[in-house]
Backbone as ProteinMPNN parsed JSONL, in Angstrom:
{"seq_chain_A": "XXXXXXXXXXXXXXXXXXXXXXXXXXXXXXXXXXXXXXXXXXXXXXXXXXXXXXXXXXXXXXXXXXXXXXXXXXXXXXXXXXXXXXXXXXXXXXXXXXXXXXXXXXXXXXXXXXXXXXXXXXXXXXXXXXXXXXXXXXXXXXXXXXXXXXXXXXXXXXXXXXXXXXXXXXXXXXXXXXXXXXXXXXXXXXXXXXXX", "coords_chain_A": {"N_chain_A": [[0.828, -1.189, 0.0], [-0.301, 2.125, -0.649], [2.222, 4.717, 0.923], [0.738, 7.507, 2.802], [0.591, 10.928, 1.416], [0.479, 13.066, 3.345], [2.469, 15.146, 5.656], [3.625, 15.493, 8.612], [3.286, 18.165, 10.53], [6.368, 20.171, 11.688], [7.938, 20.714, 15.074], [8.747, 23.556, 14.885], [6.733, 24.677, 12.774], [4.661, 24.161, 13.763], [4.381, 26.077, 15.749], [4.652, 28.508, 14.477], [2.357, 28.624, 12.782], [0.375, 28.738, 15.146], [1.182, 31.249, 15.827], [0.554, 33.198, 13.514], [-2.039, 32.973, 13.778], [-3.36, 33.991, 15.93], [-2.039, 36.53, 15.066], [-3.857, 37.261, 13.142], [-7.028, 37.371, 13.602], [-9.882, 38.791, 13.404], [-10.781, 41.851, 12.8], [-12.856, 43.436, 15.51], [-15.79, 45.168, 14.679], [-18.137, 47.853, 15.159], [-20.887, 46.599, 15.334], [-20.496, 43.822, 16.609], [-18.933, 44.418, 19.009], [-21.057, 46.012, 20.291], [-23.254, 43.88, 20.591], [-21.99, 41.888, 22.124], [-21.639, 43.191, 23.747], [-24.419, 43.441, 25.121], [-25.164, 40.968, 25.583], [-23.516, 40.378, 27.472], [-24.424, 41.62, 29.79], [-27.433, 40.945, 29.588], [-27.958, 38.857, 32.019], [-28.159, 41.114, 33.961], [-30.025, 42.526, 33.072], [-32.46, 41.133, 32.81], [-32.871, 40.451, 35.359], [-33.558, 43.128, 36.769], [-35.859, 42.791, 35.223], [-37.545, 40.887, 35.973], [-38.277, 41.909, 38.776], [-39.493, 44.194, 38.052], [-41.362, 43.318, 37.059], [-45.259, 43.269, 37.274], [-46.999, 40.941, 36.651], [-44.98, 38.451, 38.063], [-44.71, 39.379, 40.424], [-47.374, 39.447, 41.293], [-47.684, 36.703, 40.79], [-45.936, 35.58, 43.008], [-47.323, 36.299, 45.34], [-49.671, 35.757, 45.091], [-49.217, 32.838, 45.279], [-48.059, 32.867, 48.363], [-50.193, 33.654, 49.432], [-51.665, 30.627, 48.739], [-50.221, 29.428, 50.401], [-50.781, 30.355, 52.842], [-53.412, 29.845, 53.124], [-53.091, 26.83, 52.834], [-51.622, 26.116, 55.53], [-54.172, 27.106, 56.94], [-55.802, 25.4, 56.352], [-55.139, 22.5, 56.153], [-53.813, 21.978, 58.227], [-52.926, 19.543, 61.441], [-55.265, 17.78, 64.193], [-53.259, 17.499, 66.058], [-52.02, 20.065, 65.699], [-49.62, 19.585, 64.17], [-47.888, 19.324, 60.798], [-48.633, 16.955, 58.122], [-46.945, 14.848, 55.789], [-48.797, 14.655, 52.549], [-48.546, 12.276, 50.86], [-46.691, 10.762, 51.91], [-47.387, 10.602, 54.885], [-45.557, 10.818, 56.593], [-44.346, 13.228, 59.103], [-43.978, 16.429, 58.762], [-41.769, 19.682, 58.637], [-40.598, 23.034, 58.288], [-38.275, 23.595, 56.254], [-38.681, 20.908, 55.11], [-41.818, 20.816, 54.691], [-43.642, 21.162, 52.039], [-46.008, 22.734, 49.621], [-47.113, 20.921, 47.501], [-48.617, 19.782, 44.097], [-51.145, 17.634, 42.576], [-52.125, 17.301, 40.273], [-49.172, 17.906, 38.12], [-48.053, 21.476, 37.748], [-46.998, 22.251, 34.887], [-48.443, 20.856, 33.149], [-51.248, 21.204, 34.332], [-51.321, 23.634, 34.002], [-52.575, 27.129, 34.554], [-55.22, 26.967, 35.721], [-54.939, 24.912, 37.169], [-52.88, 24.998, 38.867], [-52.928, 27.041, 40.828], [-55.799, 25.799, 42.347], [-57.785, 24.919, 44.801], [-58.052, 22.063, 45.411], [-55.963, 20.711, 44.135], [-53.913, 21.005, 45.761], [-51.62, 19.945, 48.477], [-49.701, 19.602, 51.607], [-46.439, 18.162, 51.304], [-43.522, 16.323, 51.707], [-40.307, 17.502, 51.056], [-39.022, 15.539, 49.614], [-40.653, 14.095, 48.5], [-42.416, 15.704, 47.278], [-40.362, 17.018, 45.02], [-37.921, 15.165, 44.878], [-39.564, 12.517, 44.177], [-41.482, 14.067, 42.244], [-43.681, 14.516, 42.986], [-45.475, 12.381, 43.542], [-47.537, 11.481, 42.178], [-49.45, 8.772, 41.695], [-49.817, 8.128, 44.089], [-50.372, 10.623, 45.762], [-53.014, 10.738, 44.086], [-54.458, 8.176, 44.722], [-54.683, 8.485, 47.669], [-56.531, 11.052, 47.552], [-58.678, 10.356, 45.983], [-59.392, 8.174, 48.074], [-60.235, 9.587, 50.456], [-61.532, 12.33, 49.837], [-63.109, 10.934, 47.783], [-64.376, 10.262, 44.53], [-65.987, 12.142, 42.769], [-65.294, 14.407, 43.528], [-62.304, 14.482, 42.772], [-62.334, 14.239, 40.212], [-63.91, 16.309, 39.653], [-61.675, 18.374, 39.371], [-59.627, 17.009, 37.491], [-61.532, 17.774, 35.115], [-60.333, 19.991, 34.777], [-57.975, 19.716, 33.395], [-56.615, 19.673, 31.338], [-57.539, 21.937, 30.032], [-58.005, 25.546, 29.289], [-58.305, 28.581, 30.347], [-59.512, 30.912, 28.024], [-60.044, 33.055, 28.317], [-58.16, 34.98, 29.692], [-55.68, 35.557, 27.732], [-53.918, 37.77, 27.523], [-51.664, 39.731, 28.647], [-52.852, 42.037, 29.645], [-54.736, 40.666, 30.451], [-54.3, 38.381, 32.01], [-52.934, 39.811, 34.569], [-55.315, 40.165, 35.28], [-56.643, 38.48, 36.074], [-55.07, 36.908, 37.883], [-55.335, 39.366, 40.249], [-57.752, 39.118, 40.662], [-57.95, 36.338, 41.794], [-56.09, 36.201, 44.022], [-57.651, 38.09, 45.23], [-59.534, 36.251, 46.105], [-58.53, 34.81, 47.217], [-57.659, 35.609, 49.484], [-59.705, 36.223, 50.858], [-60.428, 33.54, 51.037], [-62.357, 31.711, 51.17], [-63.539, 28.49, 49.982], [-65.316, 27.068, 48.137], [-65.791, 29.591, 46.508], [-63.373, 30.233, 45.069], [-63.16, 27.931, 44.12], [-65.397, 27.644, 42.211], [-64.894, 29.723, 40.282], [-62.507, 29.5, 39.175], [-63.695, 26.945, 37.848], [-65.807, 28.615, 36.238], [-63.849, 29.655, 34.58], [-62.811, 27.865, 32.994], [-62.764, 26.945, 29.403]], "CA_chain_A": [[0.0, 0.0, 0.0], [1.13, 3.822, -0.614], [1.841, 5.723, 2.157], [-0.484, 9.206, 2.51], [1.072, 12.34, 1.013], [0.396, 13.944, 4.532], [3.737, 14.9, 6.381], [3.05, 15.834, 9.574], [4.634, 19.404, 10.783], [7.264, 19.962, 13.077], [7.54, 21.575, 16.118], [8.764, 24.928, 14.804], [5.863, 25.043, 12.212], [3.059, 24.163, 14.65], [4.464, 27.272, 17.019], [4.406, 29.193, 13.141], [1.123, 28.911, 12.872], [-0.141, 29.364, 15.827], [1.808, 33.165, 16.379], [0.25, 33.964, 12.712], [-3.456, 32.631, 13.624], [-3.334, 34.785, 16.699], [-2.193, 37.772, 14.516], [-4.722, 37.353, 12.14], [-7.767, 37.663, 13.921], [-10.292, 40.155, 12.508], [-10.734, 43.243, 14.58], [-14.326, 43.834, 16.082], [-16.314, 45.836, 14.167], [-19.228, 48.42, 15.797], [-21.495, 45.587, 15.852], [-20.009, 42.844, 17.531], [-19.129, 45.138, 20.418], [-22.615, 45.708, 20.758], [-23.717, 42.555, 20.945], [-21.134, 41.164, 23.018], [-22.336, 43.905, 25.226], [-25.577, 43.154, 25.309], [-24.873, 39.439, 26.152], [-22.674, 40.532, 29.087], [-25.56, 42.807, 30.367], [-28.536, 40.325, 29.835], [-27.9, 38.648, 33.329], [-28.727, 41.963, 34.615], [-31.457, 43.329, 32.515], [-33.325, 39.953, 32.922], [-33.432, 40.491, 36.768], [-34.949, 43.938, 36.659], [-37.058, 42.959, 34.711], [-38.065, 40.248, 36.835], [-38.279, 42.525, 40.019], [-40.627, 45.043, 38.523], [-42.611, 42.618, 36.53], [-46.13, 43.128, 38.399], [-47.327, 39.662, 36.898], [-44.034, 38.18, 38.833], [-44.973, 39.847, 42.098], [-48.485, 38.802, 42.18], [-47.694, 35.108, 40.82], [-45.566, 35.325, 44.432], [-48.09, 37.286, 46.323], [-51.106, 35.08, 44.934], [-48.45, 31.671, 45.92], [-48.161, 32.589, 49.897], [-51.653, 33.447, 49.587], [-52.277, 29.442, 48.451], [-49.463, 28.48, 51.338], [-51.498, 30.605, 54.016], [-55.047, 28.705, 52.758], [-52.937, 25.497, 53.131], [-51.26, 26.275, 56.542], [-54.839, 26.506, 57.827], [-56.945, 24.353, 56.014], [-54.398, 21.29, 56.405], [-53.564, 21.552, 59.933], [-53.794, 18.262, 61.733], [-55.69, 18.161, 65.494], [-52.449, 17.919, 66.638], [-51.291, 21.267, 65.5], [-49.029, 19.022, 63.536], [-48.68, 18.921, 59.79], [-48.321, 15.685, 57.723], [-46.74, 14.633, 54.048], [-50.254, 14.251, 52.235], [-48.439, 10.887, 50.299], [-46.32, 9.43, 53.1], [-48.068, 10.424, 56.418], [-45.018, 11.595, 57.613], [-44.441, 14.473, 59.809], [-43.01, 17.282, 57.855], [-41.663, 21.29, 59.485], [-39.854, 23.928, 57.956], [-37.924, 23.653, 54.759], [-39.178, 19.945, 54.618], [-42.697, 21.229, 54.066], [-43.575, 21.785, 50.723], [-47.138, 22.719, 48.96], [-47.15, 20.18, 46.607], [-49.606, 19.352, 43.731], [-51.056, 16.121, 42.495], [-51.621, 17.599, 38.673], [-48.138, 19.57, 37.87], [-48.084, 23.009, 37.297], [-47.065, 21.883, 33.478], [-49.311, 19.944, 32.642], [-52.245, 21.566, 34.714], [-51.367, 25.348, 33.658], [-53.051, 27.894, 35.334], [-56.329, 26.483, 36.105], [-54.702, 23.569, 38.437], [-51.958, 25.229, 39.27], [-53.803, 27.34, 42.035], [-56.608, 25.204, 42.413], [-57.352, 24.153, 46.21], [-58.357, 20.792, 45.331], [-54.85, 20.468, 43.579], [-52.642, 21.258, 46.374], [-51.589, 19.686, 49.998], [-48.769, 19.579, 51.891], [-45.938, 17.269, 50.971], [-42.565, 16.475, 52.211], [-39.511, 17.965, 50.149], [-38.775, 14.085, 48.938], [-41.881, 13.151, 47.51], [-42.711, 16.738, 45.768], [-39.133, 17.725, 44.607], [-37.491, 13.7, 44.167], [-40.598, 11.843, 43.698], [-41.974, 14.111, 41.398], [-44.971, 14.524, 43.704], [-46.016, 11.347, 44.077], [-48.694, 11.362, 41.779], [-50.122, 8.252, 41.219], [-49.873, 7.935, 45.545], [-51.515, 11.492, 45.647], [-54.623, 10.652, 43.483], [-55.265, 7.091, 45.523], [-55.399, 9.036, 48.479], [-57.357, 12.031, 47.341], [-59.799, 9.732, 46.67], [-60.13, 7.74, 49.874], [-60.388, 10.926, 51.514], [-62.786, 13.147, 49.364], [-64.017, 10.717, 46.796], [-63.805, 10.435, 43.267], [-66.459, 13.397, 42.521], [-64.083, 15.407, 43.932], [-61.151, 14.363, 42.406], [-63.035, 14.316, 38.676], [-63.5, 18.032, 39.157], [-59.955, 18.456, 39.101], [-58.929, 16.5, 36.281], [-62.033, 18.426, 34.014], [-59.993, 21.336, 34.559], [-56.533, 19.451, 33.517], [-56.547, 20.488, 29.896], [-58.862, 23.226, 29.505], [-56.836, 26.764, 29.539], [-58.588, 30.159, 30.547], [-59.101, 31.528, 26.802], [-59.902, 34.871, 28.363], [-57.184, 35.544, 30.017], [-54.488, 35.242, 26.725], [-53.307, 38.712, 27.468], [-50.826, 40.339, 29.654], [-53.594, 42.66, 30.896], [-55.876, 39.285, 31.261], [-53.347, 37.604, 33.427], [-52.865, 40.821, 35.723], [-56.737, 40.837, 35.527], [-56.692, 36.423, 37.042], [-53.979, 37.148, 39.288], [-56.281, 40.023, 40.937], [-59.06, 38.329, 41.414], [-57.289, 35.201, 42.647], [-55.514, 37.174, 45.343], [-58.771, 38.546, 46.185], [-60.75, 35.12, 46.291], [-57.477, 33.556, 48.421], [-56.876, 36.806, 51.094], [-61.221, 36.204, 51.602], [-60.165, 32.441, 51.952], [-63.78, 30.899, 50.646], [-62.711, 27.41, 48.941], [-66.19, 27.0, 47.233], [-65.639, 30.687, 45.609], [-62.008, 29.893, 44.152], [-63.077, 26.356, 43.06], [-66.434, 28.28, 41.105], [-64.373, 31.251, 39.68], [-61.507, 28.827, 38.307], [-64.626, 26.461, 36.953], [-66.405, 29.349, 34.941], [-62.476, 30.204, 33.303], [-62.447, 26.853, 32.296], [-63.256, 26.717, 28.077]], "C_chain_A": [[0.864, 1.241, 0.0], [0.961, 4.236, 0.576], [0.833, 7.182, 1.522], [0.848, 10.466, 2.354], [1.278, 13.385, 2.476], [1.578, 14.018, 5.277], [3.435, 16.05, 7.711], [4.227, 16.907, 10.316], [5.306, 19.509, 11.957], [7.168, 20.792, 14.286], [7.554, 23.053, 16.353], [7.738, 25.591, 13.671], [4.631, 24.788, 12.622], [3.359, 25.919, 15.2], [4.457, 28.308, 15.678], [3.26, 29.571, 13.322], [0.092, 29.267, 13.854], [0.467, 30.945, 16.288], [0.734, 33.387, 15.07], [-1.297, 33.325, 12.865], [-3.704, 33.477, 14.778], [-3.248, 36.236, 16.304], [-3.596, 38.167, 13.551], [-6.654, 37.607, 12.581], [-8.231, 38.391, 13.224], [-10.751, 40.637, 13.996], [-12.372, 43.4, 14.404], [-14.898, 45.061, 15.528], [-17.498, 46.315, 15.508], [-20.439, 47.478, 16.691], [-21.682, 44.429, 16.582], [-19.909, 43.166, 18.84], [-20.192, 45.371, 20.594], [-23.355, 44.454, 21.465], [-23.302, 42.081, 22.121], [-21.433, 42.131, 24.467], [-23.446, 43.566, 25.906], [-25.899, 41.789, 26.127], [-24.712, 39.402, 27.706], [-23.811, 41.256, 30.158], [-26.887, 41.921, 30.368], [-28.88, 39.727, 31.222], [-28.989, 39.773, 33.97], [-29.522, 42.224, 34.743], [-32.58, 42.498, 33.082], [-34.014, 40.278, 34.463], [-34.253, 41.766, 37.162], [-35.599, 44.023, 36.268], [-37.765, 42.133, 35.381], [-39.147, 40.945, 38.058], [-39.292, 43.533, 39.474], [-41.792, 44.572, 37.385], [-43.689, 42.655, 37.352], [-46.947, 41.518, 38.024], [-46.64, 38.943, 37.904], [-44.436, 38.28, 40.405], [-46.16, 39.22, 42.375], [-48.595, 37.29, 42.001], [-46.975, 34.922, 42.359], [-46.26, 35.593, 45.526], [-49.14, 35.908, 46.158], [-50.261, 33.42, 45.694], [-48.693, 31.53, 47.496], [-49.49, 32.948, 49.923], [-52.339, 31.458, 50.098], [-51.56, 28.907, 49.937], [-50.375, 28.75, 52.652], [-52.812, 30.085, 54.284], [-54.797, 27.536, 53.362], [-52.699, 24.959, 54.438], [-52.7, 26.003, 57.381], [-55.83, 25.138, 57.835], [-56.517, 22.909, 56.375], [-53.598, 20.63, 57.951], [-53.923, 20.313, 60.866], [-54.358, 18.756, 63.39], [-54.862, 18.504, 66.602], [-51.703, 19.022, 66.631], [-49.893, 21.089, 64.484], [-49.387, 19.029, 61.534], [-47.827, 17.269, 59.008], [-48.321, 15.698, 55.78], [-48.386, 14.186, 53.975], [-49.9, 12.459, 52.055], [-47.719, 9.905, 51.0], [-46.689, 9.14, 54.147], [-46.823, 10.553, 56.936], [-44.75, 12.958, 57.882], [-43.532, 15.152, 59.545], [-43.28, 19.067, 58.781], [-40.758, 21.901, 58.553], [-39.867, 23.69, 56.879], [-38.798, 22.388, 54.064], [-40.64, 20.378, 54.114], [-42.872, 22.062, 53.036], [-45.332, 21.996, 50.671], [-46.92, 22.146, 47.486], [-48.596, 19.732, 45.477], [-49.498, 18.046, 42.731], [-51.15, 16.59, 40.781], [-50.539, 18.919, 38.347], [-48.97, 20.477, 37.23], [-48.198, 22.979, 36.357], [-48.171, 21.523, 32.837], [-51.033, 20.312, 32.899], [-52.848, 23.107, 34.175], [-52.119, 25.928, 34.59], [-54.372, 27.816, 36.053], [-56.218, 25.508, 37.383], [-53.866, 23.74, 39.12], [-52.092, 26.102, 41.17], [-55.034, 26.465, 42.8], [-56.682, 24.886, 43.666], [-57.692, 22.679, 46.622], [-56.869, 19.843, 45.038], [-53.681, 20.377, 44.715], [-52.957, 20.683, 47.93], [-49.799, 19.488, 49.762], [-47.562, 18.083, 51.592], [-44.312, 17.565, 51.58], [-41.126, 16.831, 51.049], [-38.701, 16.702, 48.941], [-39.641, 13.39, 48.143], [-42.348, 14.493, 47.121], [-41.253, 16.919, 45.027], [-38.446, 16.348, 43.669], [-38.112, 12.762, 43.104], [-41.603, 12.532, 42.296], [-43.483, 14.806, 41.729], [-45.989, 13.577, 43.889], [-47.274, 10.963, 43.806], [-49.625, 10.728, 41.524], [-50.616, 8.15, 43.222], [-51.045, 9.47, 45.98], [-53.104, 11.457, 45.117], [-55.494, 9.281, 44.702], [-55.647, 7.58, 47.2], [-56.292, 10.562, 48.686], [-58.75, 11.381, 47.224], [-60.548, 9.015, 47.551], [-60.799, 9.098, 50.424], [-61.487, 11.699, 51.026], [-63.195, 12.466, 48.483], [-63.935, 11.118, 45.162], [-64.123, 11.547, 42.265], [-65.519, 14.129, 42.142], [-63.069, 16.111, 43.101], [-61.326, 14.479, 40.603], [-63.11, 15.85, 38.353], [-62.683, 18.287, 38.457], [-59.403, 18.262, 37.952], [-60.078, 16.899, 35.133], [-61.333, 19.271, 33.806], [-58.19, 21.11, 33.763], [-55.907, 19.772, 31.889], [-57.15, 21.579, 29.328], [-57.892, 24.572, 29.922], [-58.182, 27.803, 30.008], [-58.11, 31.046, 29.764], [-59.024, 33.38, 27.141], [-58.878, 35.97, 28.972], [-55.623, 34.966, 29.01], [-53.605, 36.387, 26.565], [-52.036, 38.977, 28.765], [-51.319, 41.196, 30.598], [-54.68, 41.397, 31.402], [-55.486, 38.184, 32.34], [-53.355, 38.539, 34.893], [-54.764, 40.299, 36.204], [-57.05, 39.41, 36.858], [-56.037, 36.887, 38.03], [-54.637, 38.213, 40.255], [-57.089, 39.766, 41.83], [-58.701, 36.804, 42.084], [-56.773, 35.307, 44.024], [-56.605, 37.56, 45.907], [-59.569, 37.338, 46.668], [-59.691, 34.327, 47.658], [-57.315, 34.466, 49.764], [-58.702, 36.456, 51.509], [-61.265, 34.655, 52.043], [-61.234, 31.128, 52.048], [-63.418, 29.589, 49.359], [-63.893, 27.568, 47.981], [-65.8, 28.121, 45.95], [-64.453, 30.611, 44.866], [-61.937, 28.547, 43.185], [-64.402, 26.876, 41.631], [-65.862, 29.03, 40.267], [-63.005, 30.167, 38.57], [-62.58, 27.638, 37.206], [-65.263, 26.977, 35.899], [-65.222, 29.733, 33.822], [-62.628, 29.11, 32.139], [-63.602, 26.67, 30.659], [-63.065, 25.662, 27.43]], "O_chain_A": [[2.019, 1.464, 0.364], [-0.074, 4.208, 1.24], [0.454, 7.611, 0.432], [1.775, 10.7, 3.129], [2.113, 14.285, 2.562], [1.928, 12.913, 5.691], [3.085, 17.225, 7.598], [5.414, 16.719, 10.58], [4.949, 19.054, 13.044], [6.218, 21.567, 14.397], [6.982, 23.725, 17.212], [7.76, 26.813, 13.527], [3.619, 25.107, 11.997], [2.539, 26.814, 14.994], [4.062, 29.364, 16.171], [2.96, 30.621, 13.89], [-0.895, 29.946, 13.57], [-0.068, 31.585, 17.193], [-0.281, 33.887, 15.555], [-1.797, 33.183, 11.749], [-4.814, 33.932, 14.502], [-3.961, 37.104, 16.808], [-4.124, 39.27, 13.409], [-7.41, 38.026, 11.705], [-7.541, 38.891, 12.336], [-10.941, 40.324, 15.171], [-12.968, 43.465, 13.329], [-14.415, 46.099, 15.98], [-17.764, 45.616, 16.485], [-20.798, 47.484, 17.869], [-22.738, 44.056, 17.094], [-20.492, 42.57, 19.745], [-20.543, 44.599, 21.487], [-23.837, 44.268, 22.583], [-24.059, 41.86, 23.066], [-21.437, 41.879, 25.672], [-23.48, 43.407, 27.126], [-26.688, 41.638, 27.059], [-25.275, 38.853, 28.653], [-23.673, 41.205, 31.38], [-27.583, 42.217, 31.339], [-29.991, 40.0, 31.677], [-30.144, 39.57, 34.346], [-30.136, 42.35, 35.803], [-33.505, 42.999, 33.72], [-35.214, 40.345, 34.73], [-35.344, 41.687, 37.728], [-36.35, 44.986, 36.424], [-38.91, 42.563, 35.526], [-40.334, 40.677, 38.246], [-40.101, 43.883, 40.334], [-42.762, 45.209, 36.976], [-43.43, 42.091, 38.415], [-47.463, 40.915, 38.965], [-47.381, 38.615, 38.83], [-44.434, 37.417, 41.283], [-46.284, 38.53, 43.387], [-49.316, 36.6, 42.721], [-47.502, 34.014, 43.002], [-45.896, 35.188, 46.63], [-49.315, 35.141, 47.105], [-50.842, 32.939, 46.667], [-49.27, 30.567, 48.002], [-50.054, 32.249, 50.765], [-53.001, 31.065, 51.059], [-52.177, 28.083, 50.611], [-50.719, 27.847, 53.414], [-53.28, 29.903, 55.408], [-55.576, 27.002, 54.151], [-53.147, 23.871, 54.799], [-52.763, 25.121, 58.237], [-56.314, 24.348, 58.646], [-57.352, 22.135, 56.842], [-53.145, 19.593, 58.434], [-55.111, 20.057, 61.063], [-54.015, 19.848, 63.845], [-55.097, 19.21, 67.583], [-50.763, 19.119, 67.42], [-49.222, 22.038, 64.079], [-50.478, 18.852, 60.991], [-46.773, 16.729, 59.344], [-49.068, 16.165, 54.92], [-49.058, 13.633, 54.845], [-50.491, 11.558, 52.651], [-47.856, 8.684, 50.923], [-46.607, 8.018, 54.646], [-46.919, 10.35, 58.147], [-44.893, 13.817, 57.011], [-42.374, 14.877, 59.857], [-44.296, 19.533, 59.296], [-40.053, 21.09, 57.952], [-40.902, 23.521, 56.234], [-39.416, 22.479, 53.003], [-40.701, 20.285, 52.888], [-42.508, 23.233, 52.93], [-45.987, 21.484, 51.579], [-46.609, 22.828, 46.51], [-49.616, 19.359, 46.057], [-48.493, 17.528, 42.242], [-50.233, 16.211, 40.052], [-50.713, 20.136, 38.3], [-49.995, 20.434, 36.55], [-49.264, 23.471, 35.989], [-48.67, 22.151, 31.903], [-51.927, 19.959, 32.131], [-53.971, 23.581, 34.003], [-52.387, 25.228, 35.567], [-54.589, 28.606, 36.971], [-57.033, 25.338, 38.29], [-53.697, 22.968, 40.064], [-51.553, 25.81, 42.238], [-55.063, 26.603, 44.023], [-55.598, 24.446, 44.049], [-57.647, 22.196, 47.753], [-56.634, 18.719, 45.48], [-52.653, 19.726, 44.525], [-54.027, 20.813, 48.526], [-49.03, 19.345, 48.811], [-48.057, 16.964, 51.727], [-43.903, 18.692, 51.862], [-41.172, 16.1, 50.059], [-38.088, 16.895, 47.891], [-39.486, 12.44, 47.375], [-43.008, 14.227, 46.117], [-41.607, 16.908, 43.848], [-38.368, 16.268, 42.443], [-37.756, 12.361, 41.997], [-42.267, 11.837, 41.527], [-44.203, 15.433, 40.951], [-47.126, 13.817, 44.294], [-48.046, 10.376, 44.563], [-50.668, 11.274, 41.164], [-51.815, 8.111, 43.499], [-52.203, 9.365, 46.386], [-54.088, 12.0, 45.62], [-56.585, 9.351, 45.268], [-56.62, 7.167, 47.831], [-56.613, 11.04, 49.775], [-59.716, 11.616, 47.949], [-61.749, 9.051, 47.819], [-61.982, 9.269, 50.72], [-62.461, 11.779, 51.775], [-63.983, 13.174, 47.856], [-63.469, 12.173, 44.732], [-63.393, 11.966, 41.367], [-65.026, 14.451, 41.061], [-62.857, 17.281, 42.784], [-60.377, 14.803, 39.889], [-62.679, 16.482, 37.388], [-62.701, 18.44, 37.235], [-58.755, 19.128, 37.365], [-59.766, 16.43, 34.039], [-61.372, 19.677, 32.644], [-57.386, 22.03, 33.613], [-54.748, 20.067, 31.596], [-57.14, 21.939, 28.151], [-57.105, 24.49, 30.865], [-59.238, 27.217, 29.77], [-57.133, 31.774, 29.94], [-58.449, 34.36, 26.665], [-58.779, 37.19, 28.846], [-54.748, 34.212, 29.437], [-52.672, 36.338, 25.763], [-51.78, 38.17, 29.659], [-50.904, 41.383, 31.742], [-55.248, 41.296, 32.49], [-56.097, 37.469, 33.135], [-53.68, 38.121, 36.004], [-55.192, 40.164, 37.351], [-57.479, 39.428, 38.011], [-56.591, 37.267, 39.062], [-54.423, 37.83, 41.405], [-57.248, 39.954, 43.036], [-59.448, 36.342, 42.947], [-57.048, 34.561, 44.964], [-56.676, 37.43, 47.129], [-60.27, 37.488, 47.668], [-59.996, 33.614, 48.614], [-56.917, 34.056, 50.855], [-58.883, 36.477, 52.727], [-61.875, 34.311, 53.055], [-61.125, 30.054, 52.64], [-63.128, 29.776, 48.177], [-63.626, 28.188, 46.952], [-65.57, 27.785, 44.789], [-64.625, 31.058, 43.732], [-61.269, 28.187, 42.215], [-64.318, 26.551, 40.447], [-66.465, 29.027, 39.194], [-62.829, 30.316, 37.361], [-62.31, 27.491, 36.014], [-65.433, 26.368, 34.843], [-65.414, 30.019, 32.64], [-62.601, 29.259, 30.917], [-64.798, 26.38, 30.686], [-63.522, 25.544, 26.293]]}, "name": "protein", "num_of_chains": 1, "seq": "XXXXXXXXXXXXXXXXXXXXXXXXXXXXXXXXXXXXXXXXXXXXXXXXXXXXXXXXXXXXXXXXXXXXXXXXXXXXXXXXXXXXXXXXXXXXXXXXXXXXXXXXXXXXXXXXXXXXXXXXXXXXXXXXXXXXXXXXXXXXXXXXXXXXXXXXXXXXXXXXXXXXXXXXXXXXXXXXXXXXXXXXXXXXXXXXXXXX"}
């Protein structure tokens, strides 16, 4: 067989080429610096925009709303609270508000929902996933399959009227107002009529 034509360069024509691939660069035009600015600066921008997003604030505002609903509504006799899916006894960080149809998958209709949400321990919402098939079998022991049928009408259905940016502010409003008054019936009716 022939050998290959290829002769492989030496050590003073590797260090050649690399000095004249270093010179050669092209120099940064107007636009590039821009950019490259812009890049470096997105970090930033991103976060104030975060911070005076008022959707942002009230998706957090309307959240400890749902945690302060859950805090009382879920309270056991003992003053104790308990993972919904393991029955054990969860405090602090370990307590989570966990729901049985994700956020994803539920969107905004299930995502608040107070049928949707109980307390869970940071291992079975976060690891587990939320423990969903364990969540549904005891949602229905407990309240029944009615119940739990609600729930899952609402698990694909979006809230066409709120497709805006002022129709979200407008949900998030009235959500905050239905969760600071604290009336489950009225938050489970008001998220039922969204539903299209």
């Amino acid at each position: 067989m022939k050998k290959g034509t290829f002769k492989q360069k030496s050590y003073e024509e590797k260090l050649e080429a690399q000095k004249s691939s270093t010179l050669r660069k092209k120099p940064m035009n107007k636009q590039s610096i821009i950019s490259r600015s812009k890049i470096a600066k997105k970090g930033q921008i991103s976060r104030k925009k975060a911070i005076s997003n008022p959707i942002s604030k009230m998706k957090k505002q309307l959240w400890e709303l749902c945690r302060q609903f859950a805090l009382k509504k879920f309270q056991s006799k003992d003053g104790k609270y308990y993972c919904f899916t393991s029955g054990k006894e969860i405090e602090g960080s370990n307590r989570q508000l966990g729901h049985m149809i994700p956020s994803a998958v539920g969107g905004i209709l299930c995502r608040y929902h107070p049928y949707n949400l109980r307390w869970q321990s940071y291992f079975e919402n976060i690891n587990l996933g939320g423990n969903g098939s364990e969540f549904y079998k005891r949602l229905v022991n407990i309240e029944g399959q009615e119940y739990v049928d609600r729930l899952f009408n609402l698990k694909y259905k979006t809230a066409k009227k709120y497709k805006t940016a002022k129709g979200d502010i407008l949900f998030y409003q009235k959500m905050i107002e239905l969760y600071s008054i604290g009336n489950e019936t009225d938050i489970v009716d008001y998220l039922e009529k969204l539903a299209l």
